[in-house]
C-alpha positions as CSV (number, residue, x, y, z in Angstrom):
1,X,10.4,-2.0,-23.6
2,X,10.8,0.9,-25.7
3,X,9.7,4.7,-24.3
4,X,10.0,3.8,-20.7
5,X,11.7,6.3,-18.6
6,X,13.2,4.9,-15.0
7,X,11.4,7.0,-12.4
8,X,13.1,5.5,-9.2
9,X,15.9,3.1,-9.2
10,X,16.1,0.3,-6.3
11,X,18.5,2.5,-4.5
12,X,15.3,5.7,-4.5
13,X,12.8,2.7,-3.7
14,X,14.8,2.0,-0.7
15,X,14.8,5.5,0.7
16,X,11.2,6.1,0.0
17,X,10.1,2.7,1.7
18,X,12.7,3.9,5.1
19,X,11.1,7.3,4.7
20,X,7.7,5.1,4.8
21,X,8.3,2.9,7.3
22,X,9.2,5.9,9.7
23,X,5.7,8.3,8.4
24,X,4.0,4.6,9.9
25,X,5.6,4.5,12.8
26,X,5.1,8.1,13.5
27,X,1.5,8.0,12.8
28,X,0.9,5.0,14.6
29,X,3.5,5.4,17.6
30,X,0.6,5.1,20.2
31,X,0.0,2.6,18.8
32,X,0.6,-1.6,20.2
33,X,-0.4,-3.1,17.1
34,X,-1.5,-2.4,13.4
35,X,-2.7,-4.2,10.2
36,X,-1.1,-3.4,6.9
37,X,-3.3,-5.0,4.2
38,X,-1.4,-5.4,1.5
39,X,-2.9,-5.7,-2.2
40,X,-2.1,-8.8,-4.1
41,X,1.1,-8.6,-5.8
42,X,3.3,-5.1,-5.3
43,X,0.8,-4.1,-2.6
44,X,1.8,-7.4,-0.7
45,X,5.5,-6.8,-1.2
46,X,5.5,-3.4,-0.2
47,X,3.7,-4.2,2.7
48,X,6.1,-7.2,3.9
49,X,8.8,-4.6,3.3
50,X,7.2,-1.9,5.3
51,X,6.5,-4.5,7.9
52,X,10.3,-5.5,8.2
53,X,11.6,-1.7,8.6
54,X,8.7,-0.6,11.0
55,X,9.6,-4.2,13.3
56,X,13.4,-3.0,12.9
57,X,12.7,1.1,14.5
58,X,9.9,0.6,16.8
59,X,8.2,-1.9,19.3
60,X,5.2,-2.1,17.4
61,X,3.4,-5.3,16.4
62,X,2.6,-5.8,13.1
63,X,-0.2,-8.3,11.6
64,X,0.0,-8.5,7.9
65,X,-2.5,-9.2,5.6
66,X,-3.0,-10.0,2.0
67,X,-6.2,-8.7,0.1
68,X,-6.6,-10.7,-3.2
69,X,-9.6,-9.8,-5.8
70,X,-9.4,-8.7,-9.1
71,X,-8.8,-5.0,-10.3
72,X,-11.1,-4.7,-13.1
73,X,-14.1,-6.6,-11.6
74,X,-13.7,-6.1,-7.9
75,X,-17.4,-6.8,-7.3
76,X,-16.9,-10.0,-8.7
77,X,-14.4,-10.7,-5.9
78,X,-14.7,-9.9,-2.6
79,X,-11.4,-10.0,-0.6
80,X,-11.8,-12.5,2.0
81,X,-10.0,-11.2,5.6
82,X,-8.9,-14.5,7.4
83,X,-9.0,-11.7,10.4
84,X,-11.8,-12.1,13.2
85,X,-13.6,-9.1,14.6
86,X,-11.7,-9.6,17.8
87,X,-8.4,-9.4,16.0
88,X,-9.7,-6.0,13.9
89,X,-11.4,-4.7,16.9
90,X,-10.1,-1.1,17.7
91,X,-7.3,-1.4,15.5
92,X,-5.6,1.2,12.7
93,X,-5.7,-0.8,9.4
94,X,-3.0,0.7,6.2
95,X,-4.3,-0.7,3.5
96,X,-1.1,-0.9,0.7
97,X,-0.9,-0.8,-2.7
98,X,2.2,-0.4,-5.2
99,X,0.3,2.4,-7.3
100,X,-2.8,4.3,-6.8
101,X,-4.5,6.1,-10.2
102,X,-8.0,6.7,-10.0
103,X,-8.1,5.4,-6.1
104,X,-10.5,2.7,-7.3
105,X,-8.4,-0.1,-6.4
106,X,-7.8,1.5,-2.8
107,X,-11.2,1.8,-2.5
108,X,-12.2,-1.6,-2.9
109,X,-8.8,-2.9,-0.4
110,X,-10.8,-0.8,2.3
111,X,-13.9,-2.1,1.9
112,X,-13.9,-5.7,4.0
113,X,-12.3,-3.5,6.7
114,X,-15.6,-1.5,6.8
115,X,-17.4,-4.2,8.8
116,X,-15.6,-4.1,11.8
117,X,-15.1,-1.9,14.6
118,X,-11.4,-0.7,13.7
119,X,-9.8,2.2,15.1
120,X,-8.8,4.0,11.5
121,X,-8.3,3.0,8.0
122,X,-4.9,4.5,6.5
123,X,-3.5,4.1,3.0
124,X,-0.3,3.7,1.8
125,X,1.2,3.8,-1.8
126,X,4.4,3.9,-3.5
127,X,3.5,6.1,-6.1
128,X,0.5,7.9,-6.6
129,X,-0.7,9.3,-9.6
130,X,-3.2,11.9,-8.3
131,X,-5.5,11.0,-10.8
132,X,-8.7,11.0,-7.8
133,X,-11.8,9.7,-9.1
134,X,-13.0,7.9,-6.1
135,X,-13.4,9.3,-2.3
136,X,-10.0,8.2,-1.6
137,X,-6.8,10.0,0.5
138,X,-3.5,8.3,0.2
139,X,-1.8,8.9,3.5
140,X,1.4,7.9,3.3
141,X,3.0,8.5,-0.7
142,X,6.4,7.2,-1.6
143,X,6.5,9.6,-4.5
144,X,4.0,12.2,-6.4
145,X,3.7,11.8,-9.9
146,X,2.2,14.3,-13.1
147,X,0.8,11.9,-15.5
148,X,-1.3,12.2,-18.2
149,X,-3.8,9.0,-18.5
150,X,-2.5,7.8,-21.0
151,X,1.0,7.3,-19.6
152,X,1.2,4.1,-17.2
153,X,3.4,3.4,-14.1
154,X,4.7,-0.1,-13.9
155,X,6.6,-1.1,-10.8
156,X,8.9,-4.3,-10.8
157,X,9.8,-6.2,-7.7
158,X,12.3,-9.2,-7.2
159,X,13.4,-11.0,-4.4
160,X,16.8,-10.1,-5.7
161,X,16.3,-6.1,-4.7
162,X,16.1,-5.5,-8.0
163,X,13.3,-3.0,-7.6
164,X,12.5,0.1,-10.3
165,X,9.8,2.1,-11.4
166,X,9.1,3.2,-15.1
167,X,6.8,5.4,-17.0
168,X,6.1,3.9,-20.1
């Protein structure tokens, strides 16, 4: 793709996720469990990921989620938890998602969580574009970004490790 500039390489993904997984742990270290919610596609890989290094530095368990609905009509979709109120009860939820722009997509990922007692609701991005139009506070941010909107962030994932973020 022409005009793309590599903003993190799979090597700077890496360290971001560690740095990540230990902000989690940190944050949740009273903790016995926690939920990370991860958004269908990159928001479900970055939250497997994030599971795996949090399991590997601290005794916590983890329960991992995926929330599937579609990003330009999410009222037409509804994520669907296949999590009971019991499971949820009193619990902190991290709701994940590769990239955050407006916060609308984050927005909607906390939603279903809404109707159950949980303890918190935390969010979790690799890159956020601080472009706020919706009520929402990314707690945990891999990396900042300046954009303008019309600039786009596109973050690849492969099972390979072949991980990279690019401005186009």
């Amino acid at each position: 793709m022409e005009n793309q500039t590599l903003v993190l390489n799979a090597k700077q993904i890496e360290q971001r996720l560690h740095r990540l997984a230990w902000q989690v742990y940190e944050a949740c270290n009273d903790e016995q469990e926690i939920i990370l919610a991860g958004i269908a596609q990159n928001g479900m890989f970055l939250a497997r990921r994030i599971q795996q290094l949090v399991e590997s530095i601290s005794p916590l368990t983890i329960k991992l989620v995926e929330l599937k609905f579609d990003k330009d009509n999410p009222l037409q979709t509804s994520p669907v938890l296949h999590l009971t109120a019991e499971e949820l009860n009193d619990k902190t939820v991290i709701v994940i998602d590769d990239v955050s722009n407006s916060g609308r997509t984050l927005m909607y990922g906390v939603k279903p969580f809404l109707e159950f007692p949980i303890r918190s609701i935390l969010t979790l991005v690799l890159v956020d574009r601080d472009h706020n139009r919706y009520p929402v506070k990314t707690n945990f941010v891999g990396l900042s970004l300046a954009t303008t909107m019309l600039e786009h962030i596109r973050v690849e994932f492969s099972e390979q490790g072949e991980h990279a973020v690019y401005l186009d």
